[in-house]
Every structure is written in C-alpha cells, then in structure tokens.
N, C-alpha and C positions, 0 to 999 in steps of 0.2 A: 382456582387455576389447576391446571393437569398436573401430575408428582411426577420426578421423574421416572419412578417404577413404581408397579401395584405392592405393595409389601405383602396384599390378602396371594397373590400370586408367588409370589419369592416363598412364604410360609405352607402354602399346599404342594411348590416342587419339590421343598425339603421333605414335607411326610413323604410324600411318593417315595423320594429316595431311600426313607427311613422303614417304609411300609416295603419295601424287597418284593421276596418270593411270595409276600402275604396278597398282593396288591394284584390286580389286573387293569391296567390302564390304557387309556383310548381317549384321541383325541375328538370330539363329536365334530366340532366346525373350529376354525381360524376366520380371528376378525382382526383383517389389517384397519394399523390407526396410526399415523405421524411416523410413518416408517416401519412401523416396529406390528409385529407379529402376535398375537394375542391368542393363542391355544383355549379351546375351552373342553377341561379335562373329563373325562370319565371315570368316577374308580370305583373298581365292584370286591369285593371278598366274603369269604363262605361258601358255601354249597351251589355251583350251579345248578344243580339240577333244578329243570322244571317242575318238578312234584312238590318242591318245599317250598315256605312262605317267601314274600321279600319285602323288603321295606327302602325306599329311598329316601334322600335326605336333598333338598336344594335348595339353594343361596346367589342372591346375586342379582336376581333377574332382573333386579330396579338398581341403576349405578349407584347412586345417592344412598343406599341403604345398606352399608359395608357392613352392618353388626349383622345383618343374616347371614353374608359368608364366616363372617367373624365365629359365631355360635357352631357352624358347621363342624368348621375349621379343628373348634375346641373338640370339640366330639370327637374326631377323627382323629387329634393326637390323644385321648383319652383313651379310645378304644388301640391303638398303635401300642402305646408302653403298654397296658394293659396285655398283650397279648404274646409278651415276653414272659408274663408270671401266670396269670390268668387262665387255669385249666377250666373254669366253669365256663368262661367266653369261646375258649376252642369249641366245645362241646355246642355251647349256641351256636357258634358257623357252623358245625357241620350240620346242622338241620333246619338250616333259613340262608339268603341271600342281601348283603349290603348292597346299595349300590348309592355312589355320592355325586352329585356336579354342584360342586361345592362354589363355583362362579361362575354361571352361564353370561352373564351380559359384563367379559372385562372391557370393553372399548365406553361404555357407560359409566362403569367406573373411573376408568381413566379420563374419562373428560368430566366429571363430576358429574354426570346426569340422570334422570330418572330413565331416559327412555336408552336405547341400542343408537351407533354414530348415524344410521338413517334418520332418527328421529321416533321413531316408532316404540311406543310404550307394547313393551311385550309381552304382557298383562292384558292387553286390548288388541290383540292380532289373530285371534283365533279365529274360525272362522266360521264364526257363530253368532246370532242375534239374538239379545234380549228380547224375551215375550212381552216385557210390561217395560211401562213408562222408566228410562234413565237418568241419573241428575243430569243437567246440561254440563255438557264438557266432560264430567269428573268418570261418568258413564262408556267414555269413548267416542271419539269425534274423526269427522274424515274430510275436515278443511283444510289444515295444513300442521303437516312435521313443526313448522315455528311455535306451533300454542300444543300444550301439554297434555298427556292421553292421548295421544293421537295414536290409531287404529293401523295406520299406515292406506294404501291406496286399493280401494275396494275390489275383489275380485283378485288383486294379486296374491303370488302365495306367499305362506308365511314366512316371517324372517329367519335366516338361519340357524337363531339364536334360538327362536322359537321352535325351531324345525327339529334342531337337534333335543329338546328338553324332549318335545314329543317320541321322534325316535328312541331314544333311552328307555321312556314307559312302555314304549309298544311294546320293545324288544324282550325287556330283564322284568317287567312288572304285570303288563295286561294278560299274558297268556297263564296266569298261575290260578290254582284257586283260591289264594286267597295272598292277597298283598296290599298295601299303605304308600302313601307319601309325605310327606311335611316341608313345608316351602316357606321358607325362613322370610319374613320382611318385617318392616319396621317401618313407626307414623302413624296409627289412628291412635286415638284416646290416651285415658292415665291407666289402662291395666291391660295385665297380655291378655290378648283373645288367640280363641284355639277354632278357625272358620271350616265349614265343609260345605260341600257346593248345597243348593245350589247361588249361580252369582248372577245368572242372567233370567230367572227366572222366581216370585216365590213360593211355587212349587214343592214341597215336600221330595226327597230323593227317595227311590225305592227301595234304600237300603238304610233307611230311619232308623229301624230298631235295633241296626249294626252300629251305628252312631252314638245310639242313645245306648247299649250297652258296651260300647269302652268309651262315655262318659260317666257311667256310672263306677265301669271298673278301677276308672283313674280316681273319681272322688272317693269312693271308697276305699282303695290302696294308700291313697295320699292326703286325707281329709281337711287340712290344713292349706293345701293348694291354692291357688289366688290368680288362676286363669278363668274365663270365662268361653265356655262354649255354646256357639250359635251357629247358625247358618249365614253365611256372609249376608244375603239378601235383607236379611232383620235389618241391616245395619245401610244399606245402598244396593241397588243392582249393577250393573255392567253387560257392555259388549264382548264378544270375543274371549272372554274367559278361560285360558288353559287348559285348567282343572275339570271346569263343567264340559269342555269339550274332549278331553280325554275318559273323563266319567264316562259320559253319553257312548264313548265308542267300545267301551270297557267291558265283555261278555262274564265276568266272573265277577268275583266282590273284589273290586277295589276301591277301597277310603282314603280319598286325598284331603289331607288337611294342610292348613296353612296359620302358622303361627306369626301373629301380627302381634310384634311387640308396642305396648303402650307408649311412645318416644313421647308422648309429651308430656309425661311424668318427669323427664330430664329435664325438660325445657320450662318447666314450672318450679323445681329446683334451682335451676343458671337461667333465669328470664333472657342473659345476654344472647345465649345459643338463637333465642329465633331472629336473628339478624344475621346469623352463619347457614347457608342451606344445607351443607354439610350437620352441620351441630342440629340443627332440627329433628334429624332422622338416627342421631348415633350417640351413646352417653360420651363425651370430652373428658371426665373423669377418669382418672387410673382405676380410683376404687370401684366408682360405679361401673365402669367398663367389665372389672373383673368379676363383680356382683353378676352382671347381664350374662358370662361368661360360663360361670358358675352355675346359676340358676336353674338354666334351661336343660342342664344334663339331666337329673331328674326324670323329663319329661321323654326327652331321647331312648333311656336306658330303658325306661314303661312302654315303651311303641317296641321295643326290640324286642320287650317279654311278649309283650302282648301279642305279635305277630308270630310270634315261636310259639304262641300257646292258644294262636285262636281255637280253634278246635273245643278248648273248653270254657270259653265264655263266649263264642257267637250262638244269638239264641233260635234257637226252633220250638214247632212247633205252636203249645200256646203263651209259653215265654215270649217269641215273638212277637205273637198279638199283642201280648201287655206291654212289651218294651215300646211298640210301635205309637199305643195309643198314650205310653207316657209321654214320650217325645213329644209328640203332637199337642198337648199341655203344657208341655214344657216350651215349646219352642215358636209355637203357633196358633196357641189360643185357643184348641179346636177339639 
C-alpha cells in the first residue's frame, strides 16, 4: 500500500537544505500522484566548468527499489558533513563536477511499483531496439502497461522521468571529455554486479579497454572487493535501455555503469521477505540495511577518484591494445 509520504524524499529536502550555498538545485520534471506533487530533483556541486571531469550518481528509477536511492542518499550526506572539515574533498570539487538525481521515478515509489504511475518500466523506454533475441517479457514488451516491462506505446516519446534522466546527461555529462554514471538498482542474484552497456546488444562497447582499465584499477586498489563486473548483456539483453542509448549518443568517453545489488542474498537470509514485493528488492534489517548503506561508499568515493584522475589511468596507445584484448577474455570469450 502507498505511505503516507516518501521518507527517501523528506531525507534528500533535508540535505538540500543542509547542502546551502554548496548545492545547485533544479527541479528536472514534477509527477503529480493522488493529489500531491512529486519534484524530481537535480543536485550538482564542484566545478562547473566544462573542461573538468564529472561523475553522476542515480537512484530510483525502478519504485520497488528504495535501497538505490537509499545508497545515494548515504553518499550525499557523507559527502555534505564531510565538507564542513574536509580540505582534500574542497580540492576534489574544484577540479571535477557532482551531479545527483537521487529519485528519478517518486510516483513509482509511492505507489510501490517497478514501473513510473503510466505503467511504463523506465528502464525499457528508450528509444531503442535490441539487435539480438530478448527474454520474453523480462526484455521489454509493448502489450499493455498491466503486465510488467512494459516499454510504454511505440513511437511515443519518452516518459518524463525518462526524459529528464536523459536531459541531465546530455546537459552536465556528455559534453566533457571525460565523465561516468552509476545507477543504483537492486534484485538480480546473491552478489553486487557493477554492469556497463552494452544491454541491447552483445556487442562489445568501443570503450572496452576504458572498462576493463578501471576494473582492474578498482581490483587492484581494493582486492578484497566482492563485486563482479560484466556487461549487462552476459547476464540478459533488453529494449530501450537508458544507458546504451545515452552511450550510443555520447561523442567523448563516457562510462555508464550500474550497480545492481545482489537483493536475494537478503531474501535467502529472511526466506519470509519473498512473499513482501517490497522486502524482495530492499534488506528489512536495521543491521543489514546499514551494512548495504555502508558498503557501497567505498565504491562511490573510487569513481570520484577515479574520474578526478582519469587522465592517468585511461590507457593509450599499446596499453590500450592489451587492456582491450584482456577484456575481451575476460568478458567475452574471444
């Protein structure tokens, strides 16, 4: 049943408020739902300028999936106190760009659902086709808003939600030379996966050996780590994919990833949760919650470096080659 209010919502107005003069805020779209008004925010801080890297952060997209605004959320008050004491993080903004939409799909949330209140899985609304065969349904479907994945109506344009995720990249991320994303969701398997496109195709991306070099920078920084990283497609294809269709339109380097938390590690834990559709996709535990909460900063605070410091570990010339042709062993068989 719908709450009476978002709480992930009441928790990002307070940082806004607490984030002041640090904060640049923008509302992308408003989605009305049972009266009431739903803001879907923008917040950016650091260096605008064009010339420096940037990295975004987003959560939300799938209602049903509160721990990826949840993890946002954490980061963002992390980095918030942090920059009350914090002279090395000043120094990070001023030569890179944040920028967070920490709950793109609130009307999904508030009705408990995967998809946006049309119906429309916003994951599946891009407007783009898989090359190769997709599971039935799980791929993206364009029968009816009542059965799940659902694409929305062929030919129309994307949904607002969607619309506005995209304008934020265009705007603060595609035009740089070099910029990231990570897009918080949660529900496949028992271990976090760290995915890059592509989703509609299995195709190898032209930027593998940028990939496969801040995978290796992460294991080697962290080597203890217990993510796995692949290309979504390893795992299922899809329609209309976001990421790949922001990829595809993307003239400089930029790596979108997407952190898919392992939720049925919780649910193999509390067996009771998979009879909650809520509990499915979110840990119910104080502790475990705080764990999930905890965990993922790590990974956050390594994409901040890393984007502040591509420059010296994106590889050229015949690095390249080899980072390319490990991937491609790694990832692809090939």
């Amino acid at each position: 049943m719908p709450e009476k209010n978002l709480p992930e919502l009441i928790t990002l107005k307070r940082l806004i408020d607490e984030g002041g003069k640090h904060l640049e805020v923008g509302t992308s779209c408003t989605v009305a739902m049972d009266g009431r008004q739903f803001p879907v925010y923008t917040i950016a801080l650091g260096n605008p300028s064009p010339d420096v890297p940037a990295l975004g952060f987003f959560g939300g997209i799938h209602g049903l999936e509160r721990i990826g605004t949840q993890v946002v959320l954490s980061f963002m008050e992390s980095l918030l106190a942090r920059l009350r004491w914090d002279s090395t993080l000043h120094q990070q903004l001023e030569s890179m760009r944040l920028v967070f939409m920490p709950l793109v799909n609130p009307g999904g949330m508030w009705q408990a659902t995967r998809c946006n209140p049309q119906g429309v899985d916003l994951m599946r609304n891009a407007p783009l086709s898989a090359v190769e065969k997709v599971p039935f349904m799980l791929g993206g479907q364009t029968f009816s808003h009542h059965l799940p994945w659902y694409r929305g109506v062929q030919g129309a344009p994307m949904e607002p939600e969607a619309e506005a995720v995209c304008e934020v990249v265009t705007r603060e991320l595609l035009p740089r030379q070099f910029s990231m994303a990570l897009d918080c969701h949660s529900g496949f398997g028992l271990r976090d996966r760290i995915w890059f496109p592509h989703a509609h195709t299995a195709t190898p991306i032209p930027h593998l050996a940028d990939i496969g070099a801040l995978e290796q920078l992460f294991s080697q920084s962290y080597p203890n780590h217990n993510y796995v990283f692949e290309p979504q497609s390893r795992q299922y294809r899809t329609h209309g994919d976001l990421w790949d269709y922001l990829y595809l339109n993307a003239g400089k380097v930029f790596l979108p990833l997407t952190l898919e938390m392992g939720s049925w590690l919780w649910v193999k834990k509390n067996p009771r949760q998979i009879f909650d559709r809520i509990a499915i996709f979110n840990p119910t535990a104080r502790h475990r919650l705080q764990r999930v909460l905890r965990r993922h900063l790590i990974l956050f605070d390594f994409l901040m470096r890393a984007a502040n410091s591509h420059g010296r570990w994106l590889p050229e010339g015949m690095a390249r080659t080899i980072q390319h042709r490990r991937a491609l062993t790694q990832w692809y068989h090939t």
